[in-house]
Every structure is written in structure tokens, then in C-alpha cells.
C-alpha positions in Angstrom: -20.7 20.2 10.5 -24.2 19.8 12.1 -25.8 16.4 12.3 -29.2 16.8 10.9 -32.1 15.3 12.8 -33.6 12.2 11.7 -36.6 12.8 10.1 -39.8 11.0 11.9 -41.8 8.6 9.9 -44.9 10.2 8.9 -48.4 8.8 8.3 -49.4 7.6 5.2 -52.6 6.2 5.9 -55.3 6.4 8.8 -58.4 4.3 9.2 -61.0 4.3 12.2 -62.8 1.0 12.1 -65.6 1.5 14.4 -66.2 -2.1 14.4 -63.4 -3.3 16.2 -62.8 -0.1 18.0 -59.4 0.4 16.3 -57.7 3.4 14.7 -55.4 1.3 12.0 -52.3 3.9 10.8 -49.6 3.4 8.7 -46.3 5.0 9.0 -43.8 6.0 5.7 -41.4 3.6 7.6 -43.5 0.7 6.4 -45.1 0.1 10.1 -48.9 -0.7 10.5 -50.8 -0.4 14.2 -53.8 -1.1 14.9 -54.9 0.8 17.8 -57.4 0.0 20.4 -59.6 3.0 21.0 -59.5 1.8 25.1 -55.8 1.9 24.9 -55.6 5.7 23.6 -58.5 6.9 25.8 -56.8 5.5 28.8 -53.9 7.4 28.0 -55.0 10.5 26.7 -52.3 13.3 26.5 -55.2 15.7 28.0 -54.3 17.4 31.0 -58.0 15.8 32.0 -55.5 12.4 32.1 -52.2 13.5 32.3 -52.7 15.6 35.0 -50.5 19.1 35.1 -47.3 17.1 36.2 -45.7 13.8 37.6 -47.7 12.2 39.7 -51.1 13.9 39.0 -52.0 11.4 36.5 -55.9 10.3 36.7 -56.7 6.5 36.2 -59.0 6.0 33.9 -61.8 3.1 34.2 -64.1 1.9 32.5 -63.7 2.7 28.9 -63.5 -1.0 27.2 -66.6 0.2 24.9 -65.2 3.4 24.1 -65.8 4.5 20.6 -64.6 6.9 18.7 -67.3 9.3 17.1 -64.6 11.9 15.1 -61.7 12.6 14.7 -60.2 16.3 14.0 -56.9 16.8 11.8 -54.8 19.1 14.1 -52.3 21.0 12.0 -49.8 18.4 9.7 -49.1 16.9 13.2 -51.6 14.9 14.4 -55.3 14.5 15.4 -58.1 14.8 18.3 -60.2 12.2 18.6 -63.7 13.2 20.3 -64.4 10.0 22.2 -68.2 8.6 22.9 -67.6 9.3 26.7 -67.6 12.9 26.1 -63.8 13.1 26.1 -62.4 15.1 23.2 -59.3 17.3 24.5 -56.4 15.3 23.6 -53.9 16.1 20.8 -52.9 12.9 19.5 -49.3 13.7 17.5 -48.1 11.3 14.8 -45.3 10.4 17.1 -47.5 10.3 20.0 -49.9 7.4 17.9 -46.3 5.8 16.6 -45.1 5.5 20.8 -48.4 3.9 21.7 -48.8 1.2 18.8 -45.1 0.5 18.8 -45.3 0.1 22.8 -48.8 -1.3 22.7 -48.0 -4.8 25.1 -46.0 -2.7 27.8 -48.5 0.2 28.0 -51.2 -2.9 28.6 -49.0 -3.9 31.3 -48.7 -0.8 32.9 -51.9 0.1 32.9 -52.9 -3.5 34.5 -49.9 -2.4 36.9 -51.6 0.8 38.0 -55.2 -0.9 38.1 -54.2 -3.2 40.4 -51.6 -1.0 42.7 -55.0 1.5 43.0 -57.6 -1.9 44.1 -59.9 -1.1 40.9 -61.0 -3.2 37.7 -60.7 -2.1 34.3 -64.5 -2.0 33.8 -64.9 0.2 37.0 -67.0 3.4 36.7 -64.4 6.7 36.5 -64.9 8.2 40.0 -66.1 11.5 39.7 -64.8 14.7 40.2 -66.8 15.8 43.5 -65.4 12.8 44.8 -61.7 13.8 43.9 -61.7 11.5 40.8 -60.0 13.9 37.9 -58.7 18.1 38.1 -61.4 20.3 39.4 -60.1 22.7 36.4 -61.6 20.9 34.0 -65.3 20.6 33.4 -65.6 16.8 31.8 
């Protein structure tokens, strides 16, 4: 007999209030986030963030304003936001948007963590790339 995988709560509703710079989504489990748009651009899934493995992740500074300016349906499994700063090549999954509104207070904390480990503030420019700031493989 094979145990059958849970099923993942799916979204049921998806609201970008430009306002308070939030993406609000609801899950079919009956949770609710509110999303801050700073909190998802700081941790993109994009290789541009991510990085190609452990340890190559990129800081990201600088992106309190952020907005969000559209956001693309990707399959039945999630969406790319396209970002005001130009950044628009992360794949937000539903479970990806569930881990970072369910995990919202710890992934604060552990992006204060990292700001102050590196000796930069949150509003800090992003370094640039000539400088060695993000993957010379990718042109934003």
C-alpha cells in the first residue's frame, strides 16, 4: 500500500495592492499573507539572487520602495513578478509564496542577519556587477 502525498494547499485568491506594496494570497487551507513586495524581491528564487549554488547567494539592498509593476501566471504553479527595479526572472511557486508568508518574521531576521554580518544597510545601493556585486552571467 502506497501512502499518497499530501496534497499542497493551493491558492484561491491573489491580490497585489500597490499601495502598501503587498501581494495579499490566500491558500485553500484557509491561510491569508500579506506579502511585502521588499521581502520577495530580496529573496528572489532567480539565479540573479540565488546564485548557481550554496554560498553564491547575492545580498540584495536597497529595494524598500520596490514595487511590483506585473505579475505573469507561470503554468498552474505559480507566478513571475516583474519588479520596478528591472528584476523580473523569478518563478514564484505557490509553495514558494506559502514558505515566505508563513516564515515571514524569521526570513526578516535572516536577512537583518546577513545585512549586518556583510557591514551594509538595508537602504544601501545594490553594488554593481563591474564591481563584483551579482553573476557576470546575467545582464540585470
Amino acid at each position: 500500500m502506497t501512502k499518497a502525498k499530501k496534497a499542497f494547499p493551493h491558492p484561491t485568491d491573489l491580490v497585489v495592492h500597490q499601495s502598501t506594496r503587498q501581494l495579499e494570497i490566500a491558500f485553500s487551507d484557509a491561510s491569508t499573507f500579506k506579502i511585502p513586495f521588499e521581502l520577495m524581491r530580496v529573496y528572489s528564487p532567480s539565479a540573479e539572487v540565488q546564485g548557481h549554488g550554496p554560498g553564491q547567494e547575492v545580498l540584495q539592498t536597497g529595494k524598500r520602495e520596490v514595487g511590483v509593476v506585473g505579475l505573469e501566471p507561470v503554468g498552474n504553479y505559480g507566478v513571475k513578478p516583474v519588479f520596478s527595479d528591472g528584476h523580473d526572472s523569478g518563478i514564484f511557486t505557490w509553495e514558494y509564496l506559502y514558505h515566505l508568508g508563513s516564515n515571514e518574521d524569521k526570513l526578516w531576521a535572516e536577512y537583518e542577519e546577513r545585512l549586518h554580518r556583510q557591514g551594509v544597510q538595508r537602504d544601501d545601493p545594490m553594488v554593481s556587477a563591474a564591481t563584483g556585486g551579482a553573476c557576470s552571467t546575467h545582464d540585470h
